[in-house]
C-alpha positions as CSV (number, residue, x, y, z in Angstrom):
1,X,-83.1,-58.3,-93.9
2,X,-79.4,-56.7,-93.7
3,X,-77.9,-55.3,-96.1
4,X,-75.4,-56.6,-98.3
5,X,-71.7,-57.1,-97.7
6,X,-71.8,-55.6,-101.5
7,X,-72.5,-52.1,-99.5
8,X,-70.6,-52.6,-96.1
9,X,-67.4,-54.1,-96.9
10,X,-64.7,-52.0,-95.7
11,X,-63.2,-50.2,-98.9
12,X,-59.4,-49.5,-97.8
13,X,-57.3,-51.3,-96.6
14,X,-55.9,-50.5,-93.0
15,X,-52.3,-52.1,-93.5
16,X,-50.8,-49.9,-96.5
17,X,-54.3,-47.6,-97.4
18,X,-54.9,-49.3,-101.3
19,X,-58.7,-49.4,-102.0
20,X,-60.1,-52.9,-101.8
21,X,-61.8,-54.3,-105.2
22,X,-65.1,-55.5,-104.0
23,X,-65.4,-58.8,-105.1
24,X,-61.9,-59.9,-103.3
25,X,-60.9,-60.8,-100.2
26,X,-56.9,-60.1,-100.6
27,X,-56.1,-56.5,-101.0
28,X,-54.5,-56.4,-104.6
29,X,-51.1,-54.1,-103.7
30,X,-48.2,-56.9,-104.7
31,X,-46.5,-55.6,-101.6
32,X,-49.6,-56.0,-98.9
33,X,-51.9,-58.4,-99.8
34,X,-53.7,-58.5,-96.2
35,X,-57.3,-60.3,-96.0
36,X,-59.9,-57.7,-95.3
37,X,-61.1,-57.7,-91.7
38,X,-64.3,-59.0,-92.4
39,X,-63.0,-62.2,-94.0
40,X,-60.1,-62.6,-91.8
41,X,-61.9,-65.6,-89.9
42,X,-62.6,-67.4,-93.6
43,X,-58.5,-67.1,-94.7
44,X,-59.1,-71.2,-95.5
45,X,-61.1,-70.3,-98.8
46,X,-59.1,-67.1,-99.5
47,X,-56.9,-67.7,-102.2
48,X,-53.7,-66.8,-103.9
49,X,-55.2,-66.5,-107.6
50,X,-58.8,-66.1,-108.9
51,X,-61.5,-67.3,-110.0
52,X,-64.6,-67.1,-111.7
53,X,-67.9,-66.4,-109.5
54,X,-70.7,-69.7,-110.0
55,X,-73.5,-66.9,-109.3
56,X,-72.4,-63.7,-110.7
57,X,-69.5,-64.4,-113.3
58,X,-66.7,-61.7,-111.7
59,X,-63.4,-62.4,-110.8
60,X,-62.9,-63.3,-107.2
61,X,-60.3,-64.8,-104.7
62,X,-62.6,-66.8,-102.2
63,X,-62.9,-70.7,-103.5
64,X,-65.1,-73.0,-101.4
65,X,-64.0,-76.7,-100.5
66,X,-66.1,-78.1,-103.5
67,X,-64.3,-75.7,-106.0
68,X,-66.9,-73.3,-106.8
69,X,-65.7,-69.8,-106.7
70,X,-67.8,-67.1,-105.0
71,X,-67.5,-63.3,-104.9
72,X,-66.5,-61.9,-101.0
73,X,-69.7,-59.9,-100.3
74,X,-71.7,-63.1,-102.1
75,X,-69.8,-65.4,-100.0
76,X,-70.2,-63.2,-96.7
77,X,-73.8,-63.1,-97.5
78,X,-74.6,-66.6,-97.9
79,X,-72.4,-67.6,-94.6
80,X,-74.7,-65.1,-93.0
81,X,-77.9,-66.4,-94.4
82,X,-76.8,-70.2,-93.4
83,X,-76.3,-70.9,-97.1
84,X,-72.9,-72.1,-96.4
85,X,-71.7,-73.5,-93.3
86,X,-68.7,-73.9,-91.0
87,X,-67.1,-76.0,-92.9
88,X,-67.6,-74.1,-95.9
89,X,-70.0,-76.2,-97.6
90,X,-73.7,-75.6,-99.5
91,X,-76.3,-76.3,-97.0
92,X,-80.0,-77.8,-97.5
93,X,-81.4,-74.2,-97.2
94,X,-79.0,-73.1,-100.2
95,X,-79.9,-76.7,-101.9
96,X,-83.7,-75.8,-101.4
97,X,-83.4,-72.2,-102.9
98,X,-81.5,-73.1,-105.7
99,X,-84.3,-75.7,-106.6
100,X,-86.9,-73.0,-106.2
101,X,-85.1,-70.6,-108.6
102,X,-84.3,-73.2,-110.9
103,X,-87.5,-74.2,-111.2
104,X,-89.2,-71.2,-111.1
105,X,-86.9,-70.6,-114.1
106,X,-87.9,-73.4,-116.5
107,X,-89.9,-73.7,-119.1
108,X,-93.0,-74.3,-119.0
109,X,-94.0,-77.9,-120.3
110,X,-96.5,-78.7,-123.1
């Protein structure tokens, strides 16, 4: 399995040399705000303002089409594991692992 974007997101930005938060897409200098290179391609869920993550609870610029908010390396990873696809949208296999967690996650009934 590869590693995480978490680990191999670039970390500075190459337009005015600010380091990149990890959890966004936009680098943060007022005067630059570029899209790193590895989310260049996704600048349709890249937003202006922020968000909560739905899976880790940070604050994030990347929004999916269905409104849930997802940190860059999170969202890099699940394009990359075909939990998300082209059109920026929760697939089955993301549908079928969440079920799995959530149920492996539940009480046990009595």
């Amino acid at each position: 399995m590869p590693k995480s974007y978490e680990f191999t997101l670039v970390r500075e930005c190459a337009y005015c040399g600010e380091r990149f938060s990890i959890g966004y897409a936009r680098c943060e200098n007022p005067a630059c705000g570029k899209i790193r290179p590895e989310l260049v391609r996704h600048e349709t869920v890249v937003m202006n303002n922020r968000g909560i993550c739905a899976w880790s609870g940070r604050n994030t610029d990347v929004r999916l089409p269905n409104g849930d908010w997802l940190w860059a390396p999170y969202f890099l990873d699940a394009l990359r594991a075909g939990w998300i696809n082209s059109d920026y949208r929760y697939t089955s296999h993301y549908m079928a692992a969440k079920s799995r967690r959530t149920a492996a996650n539940a009480p046990a009934r009595v």
